[in-house]
C-alpha positions in Angstrom: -96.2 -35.9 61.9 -93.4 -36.6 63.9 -89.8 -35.5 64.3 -87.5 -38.6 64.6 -83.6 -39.2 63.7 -82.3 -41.7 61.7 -78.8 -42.5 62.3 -76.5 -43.5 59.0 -73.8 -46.5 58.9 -70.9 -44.2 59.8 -72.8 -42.9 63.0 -73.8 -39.2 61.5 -77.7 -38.4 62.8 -80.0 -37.1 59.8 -83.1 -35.1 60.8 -86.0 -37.0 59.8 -89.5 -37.2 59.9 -92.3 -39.5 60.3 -96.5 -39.4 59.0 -98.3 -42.0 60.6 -101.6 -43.1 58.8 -104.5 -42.9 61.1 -105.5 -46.5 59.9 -103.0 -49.3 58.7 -100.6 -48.6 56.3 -100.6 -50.1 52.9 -97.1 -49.1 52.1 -94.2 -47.2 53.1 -92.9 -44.5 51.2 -89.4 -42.7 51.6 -89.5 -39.4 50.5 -85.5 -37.9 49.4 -85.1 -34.7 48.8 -84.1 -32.8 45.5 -80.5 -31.0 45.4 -80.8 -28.1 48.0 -84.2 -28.7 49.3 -85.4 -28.9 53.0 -87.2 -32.2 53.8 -90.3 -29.4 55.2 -90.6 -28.3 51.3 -92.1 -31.9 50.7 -94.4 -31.6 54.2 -98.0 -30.9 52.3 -97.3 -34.0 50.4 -96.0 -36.5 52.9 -99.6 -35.5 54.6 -101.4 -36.3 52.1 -99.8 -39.3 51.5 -100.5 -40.6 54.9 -104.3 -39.1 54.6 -104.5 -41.6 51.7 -103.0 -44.7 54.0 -99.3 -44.4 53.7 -96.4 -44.2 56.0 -94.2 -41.6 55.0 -90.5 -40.9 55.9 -88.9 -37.6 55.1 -85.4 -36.9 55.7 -82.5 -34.3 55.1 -78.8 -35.6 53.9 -76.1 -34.4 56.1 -75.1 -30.8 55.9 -78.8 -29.8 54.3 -81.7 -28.6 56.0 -82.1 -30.1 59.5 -78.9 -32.2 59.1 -76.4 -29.8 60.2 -74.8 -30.5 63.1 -74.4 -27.4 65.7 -70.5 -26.9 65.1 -71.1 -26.2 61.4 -74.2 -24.0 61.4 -72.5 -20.6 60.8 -70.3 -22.6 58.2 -70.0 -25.9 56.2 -66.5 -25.7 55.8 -64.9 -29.0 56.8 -67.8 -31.2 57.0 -67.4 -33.9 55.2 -69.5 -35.2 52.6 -70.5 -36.1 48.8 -72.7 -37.5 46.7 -71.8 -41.0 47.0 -72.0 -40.3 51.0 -75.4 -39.0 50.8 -76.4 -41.8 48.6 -74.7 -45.0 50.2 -74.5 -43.6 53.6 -77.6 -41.4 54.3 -80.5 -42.1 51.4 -79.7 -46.1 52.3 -80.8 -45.1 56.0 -83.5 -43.9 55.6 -84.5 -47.2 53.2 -83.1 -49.2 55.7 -85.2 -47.3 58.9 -88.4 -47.3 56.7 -88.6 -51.0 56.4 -87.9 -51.8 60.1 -90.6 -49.0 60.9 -93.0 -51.1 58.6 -91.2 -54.7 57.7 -93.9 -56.0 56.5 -95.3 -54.0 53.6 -94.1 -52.6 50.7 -91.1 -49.7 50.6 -91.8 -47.4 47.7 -89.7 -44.1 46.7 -90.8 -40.9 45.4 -87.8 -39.2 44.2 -87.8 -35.6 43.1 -84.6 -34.9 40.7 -81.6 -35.6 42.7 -83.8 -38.1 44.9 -84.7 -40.0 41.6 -81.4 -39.8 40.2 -79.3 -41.9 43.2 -81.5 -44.9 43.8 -78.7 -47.1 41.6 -76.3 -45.9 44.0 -78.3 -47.6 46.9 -76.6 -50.7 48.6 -80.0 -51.9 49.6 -82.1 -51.0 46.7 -83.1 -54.5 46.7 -85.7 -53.0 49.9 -87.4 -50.9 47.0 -90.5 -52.2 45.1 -91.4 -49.4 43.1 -89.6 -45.3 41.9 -91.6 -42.4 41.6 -89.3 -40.2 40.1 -91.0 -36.5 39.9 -89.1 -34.3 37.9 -85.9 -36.2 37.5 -83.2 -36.3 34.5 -79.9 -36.0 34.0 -77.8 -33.0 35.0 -75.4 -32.5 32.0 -75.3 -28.8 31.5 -75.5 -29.1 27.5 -79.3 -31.0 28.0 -80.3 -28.3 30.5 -83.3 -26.3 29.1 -81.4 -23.4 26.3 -82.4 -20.7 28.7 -80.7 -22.1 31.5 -77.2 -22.9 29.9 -75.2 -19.9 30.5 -76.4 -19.7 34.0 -75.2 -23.2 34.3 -72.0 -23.0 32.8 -71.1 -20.0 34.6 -71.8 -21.8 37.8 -69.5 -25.0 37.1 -66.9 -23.2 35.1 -66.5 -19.8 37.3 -68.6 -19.7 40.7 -67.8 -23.4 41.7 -64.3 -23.2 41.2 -64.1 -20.4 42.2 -66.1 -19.6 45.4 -65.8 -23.3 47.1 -62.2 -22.8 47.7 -61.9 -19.6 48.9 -64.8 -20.4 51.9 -64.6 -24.3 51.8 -68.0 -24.9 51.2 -70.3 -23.8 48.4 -72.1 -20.6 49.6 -74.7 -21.0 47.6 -77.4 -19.2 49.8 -74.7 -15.7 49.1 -74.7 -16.2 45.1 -78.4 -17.3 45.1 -77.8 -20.4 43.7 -79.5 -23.7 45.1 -78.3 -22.8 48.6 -75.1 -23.8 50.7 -73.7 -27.2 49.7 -71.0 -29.4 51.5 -67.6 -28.9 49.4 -67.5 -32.8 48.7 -71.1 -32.5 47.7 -70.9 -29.5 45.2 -67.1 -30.6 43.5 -69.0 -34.5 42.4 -72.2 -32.6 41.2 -69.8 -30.5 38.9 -68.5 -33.1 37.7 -71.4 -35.1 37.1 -72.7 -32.1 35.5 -70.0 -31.6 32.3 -70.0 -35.0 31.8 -72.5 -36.5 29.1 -73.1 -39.7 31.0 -73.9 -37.3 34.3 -73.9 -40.6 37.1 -70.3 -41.5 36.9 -67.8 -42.9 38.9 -64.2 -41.2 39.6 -62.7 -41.8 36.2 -66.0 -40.8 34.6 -67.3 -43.6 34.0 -71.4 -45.0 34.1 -72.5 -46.5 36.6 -74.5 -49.0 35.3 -74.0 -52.0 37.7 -76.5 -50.5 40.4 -78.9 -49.1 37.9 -79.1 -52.3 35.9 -79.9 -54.0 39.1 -83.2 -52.4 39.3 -85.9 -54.0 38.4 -88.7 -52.3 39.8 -91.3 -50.6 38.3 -90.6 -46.9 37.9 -93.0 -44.4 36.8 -91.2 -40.6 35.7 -93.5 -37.6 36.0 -92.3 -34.6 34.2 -93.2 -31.5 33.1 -93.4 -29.9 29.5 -92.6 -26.1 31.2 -89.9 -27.6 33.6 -87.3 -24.7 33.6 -83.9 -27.1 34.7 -84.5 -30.1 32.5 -85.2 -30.5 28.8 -87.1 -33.8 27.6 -83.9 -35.1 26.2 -82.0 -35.0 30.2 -85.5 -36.5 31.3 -85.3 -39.4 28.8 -81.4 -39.8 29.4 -81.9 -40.7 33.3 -84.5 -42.9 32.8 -82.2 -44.9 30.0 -79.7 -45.6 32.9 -82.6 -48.1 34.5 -82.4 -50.3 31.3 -83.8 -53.0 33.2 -86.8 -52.4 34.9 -90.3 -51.1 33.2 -90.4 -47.4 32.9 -93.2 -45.6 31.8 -92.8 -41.9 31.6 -95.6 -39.4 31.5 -94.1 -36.1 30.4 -97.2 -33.6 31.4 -98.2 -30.1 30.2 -99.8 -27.7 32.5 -102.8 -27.4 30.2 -103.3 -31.4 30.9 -104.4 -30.8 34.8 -105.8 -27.5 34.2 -103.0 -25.3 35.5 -101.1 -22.3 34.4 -97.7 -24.1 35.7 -96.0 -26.3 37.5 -92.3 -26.1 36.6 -89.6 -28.5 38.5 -90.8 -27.8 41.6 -94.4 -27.2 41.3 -95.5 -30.3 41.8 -95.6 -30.5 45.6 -97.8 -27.3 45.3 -101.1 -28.7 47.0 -102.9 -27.2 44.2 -102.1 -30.2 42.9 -103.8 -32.3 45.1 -106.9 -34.0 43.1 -104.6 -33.9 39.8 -101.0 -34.7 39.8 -101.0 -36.0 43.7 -103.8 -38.6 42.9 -101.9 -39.3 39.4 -99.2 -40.2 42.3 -101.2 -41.6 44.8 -102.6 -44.4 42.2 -99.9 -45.5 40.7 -98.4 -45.7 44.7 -101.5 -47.8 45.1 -101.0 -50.2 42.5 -97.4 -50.8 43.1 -98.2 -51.7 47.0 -100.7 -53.7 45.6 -98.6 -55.6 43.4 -96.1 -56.4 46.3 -98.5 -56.5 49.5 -97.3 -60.0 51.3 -93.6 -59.9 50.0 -92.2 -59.4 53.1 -93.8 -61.3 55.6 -91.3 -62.5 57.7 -88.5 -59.8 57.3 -85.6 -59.3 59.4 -83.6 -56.1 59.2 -80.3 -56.0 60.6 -79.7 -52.3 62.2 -78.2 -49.7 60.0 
C-alpha cells in the first residue's frame, strides 16, 4: 500500500492510494468511492484485490476524506465543487493515472453506488474495459426502500435547504447524515434525487449520450436487504447503460451464508471467499477478455 496524489485537470491534488501486486499485474482496477465514504473504508478490499494479482487505485474526490485541502478543514464553506466536478475532473483522474501506472493492461472499475452511478459522466470512459457496480441504483427518493422515504424527503425538502445556506456547506457530520458535503456537491445530488430520471443535466434532462457510449461489460451486485435502494432504483441505473451487456445479480444474505450485508456490507472481509471471489472472478474474466488491447498506449498527462 502506498499513499500517492493524483492531480486533476484543473490542478486540485486528490489523496490517493496505490496496492501494488507482489507479482505482475493482470489488470488495473480504480476503486471510486460511494457518496460520503473515505477511500480507507474500501482498504480490506483494495488488498485483497492486489493479493489476487491486481493493481488497485483508491482515491477521495475533492472536499471528502483525504481531499481536503488545509484552508478548509475546520469548514467546507467556499470550496468549490459538484458532481459533474468530481466526475469529469476528479473520477477521470484517477482513470487517467491508473492507465499510465499500468498502460498496458486492462483498466477495470468497481463502483460502489455513487462510484457506479458517474462512469457515463467520464470523458475518458473509453480507458474502461469492464463496471463492477456494487450496490448501485438510482437515487430518486420515491424508489428509495419505503422505510427510508421520510428520512429522505425530509433531508432534500427541509435539512438541505435549509442547513447548506446558513453554513455554506452541508454539515452533514452535525445532522448525522452521510457526513459533510461540498455545497455544489450536495445542491446537484438533491436535485438528482427528486427527479425520476436521477442523472440529469441542468434542465433535468438524461444523460444518455455518455451512458449510451458504454459498451463495456458491466456486472451489478446488489443486495435483497440493502436499506437505501429498492430493486426497482437498482434496475433503473443499470437501464441508463442501454448499450453494453449487463448482467445483474441481485443477492440475498441467505445465498452466501450471512445474516446481512446491507449497502455497505459488502467490503466487510467477511465476505472474502463469497461475495469478494464472486468479484474477483468476474474481474478475472473481464482482464482476460481484454489482456493485449493496449499494447502500445500513450497517455497524454492529465
Amino acid at each position: 500500500m502506498e499513499s500517492t496524489t493524483i492531480l486533476a485537470s484543473d490542478g486540485f491534488t486528490l489523496a490517493a492510494t496505490r496496492f501494488v501486486p507482489a507479482a505482475a499485474p493482470k489488470a488495473v482496477v480504480v476503486l471510486p468511492c460511494a457518496m460520503g465514504i473515505r477511500q480507507d473504508f474500501y482498504f480490506p478490499f483494495a488488498q485483497f484485490l492486489a493479493q489476487q494479482g491486481f493493481a488497485v487505485l483508491t482515491f477521495d474526490y475533492r472536499g471528502a476524506g483525504a481531499s481536503v485541502p488545509e484552508k478548509h478543514r475546520r469548514s467546507l464553506r467556499g470550496l468549490q465543487a459538484d458532481l459533474f466536478i468530481w466526475a469529469e475532473r476528479d473520477y477521470n483522474a484517477a482513470l487517467r493515472v491508473a492507465k499510465e501506472w499500468q498502460r498496458n493492461l486492462p483498466l477495470l472499475v468497481v463502483g460502489h453506488s455513487l462510484g457506479g452511478q458517474l462512469p457515463g459522466l467520464l470523458p475518458d470512459r473509453d480507458l474502461i474495459d469492464g463496471i463492477l457496480t456494487v450496490a448501485a441504483g438510482s437515487g430518486y427518493w420515491r424508489h428509495n426502500v419505503p422505510k427510508l422515504k421520510r428520512y429522505v424527503w425530509f433531508m432534500w425538502y427541509v435539512a438541505v435547504p435549509l442547513c447548506t445556506p446558513l453554513f455554506g456547506y452541508f454539515p452533514g457530520k452535525r445532522l448525522r447524515m452521510v457526513g459533510d458535503l461540498p455545497r455544489g456537491v450536495v445542491y446537484q445530488w438533491s436535485r438528482w434525487c427528486r427527479h425520476p430520471d436521477y442523472v440529469v443535466d441542468g434542465k433535468g434532462r438524461l444523460i444518455r449520450d455518455g451512458f449510451d457510449r458504454i459498451r463495456v461489460p458491466v456486472l451489478s451486485l446488489s443486495f435483497t436487504d440493502d436499506e437505501l435502494l429498492s430493486r426497482k432504483s437498482i434496475d433503473r441505473l443499470h437501464g441508463i447503460y442501454r448499450n453494453a451487456p449487463v448482467e445483474r445479480r441481485h443477492i440475498a444474505p441467505a445465498d452466501v451464508q450471512a445474516r446481512r450485508i446491507g449497502h455497505f456490507g459488502f467490503f466487510r472481509p467477511e465476505f472474502r471467499t463469497t461475495l469478494w471471489r464472486q468479484a474477483q472472478e468476474w474481474l478475472e474474466q473481464c482482464a482476460a477478455r481484454n489482456a493485449g488491447r493496449w499494447p502500445h498506449l500513450q497517455v497524454r498527462s492529465a
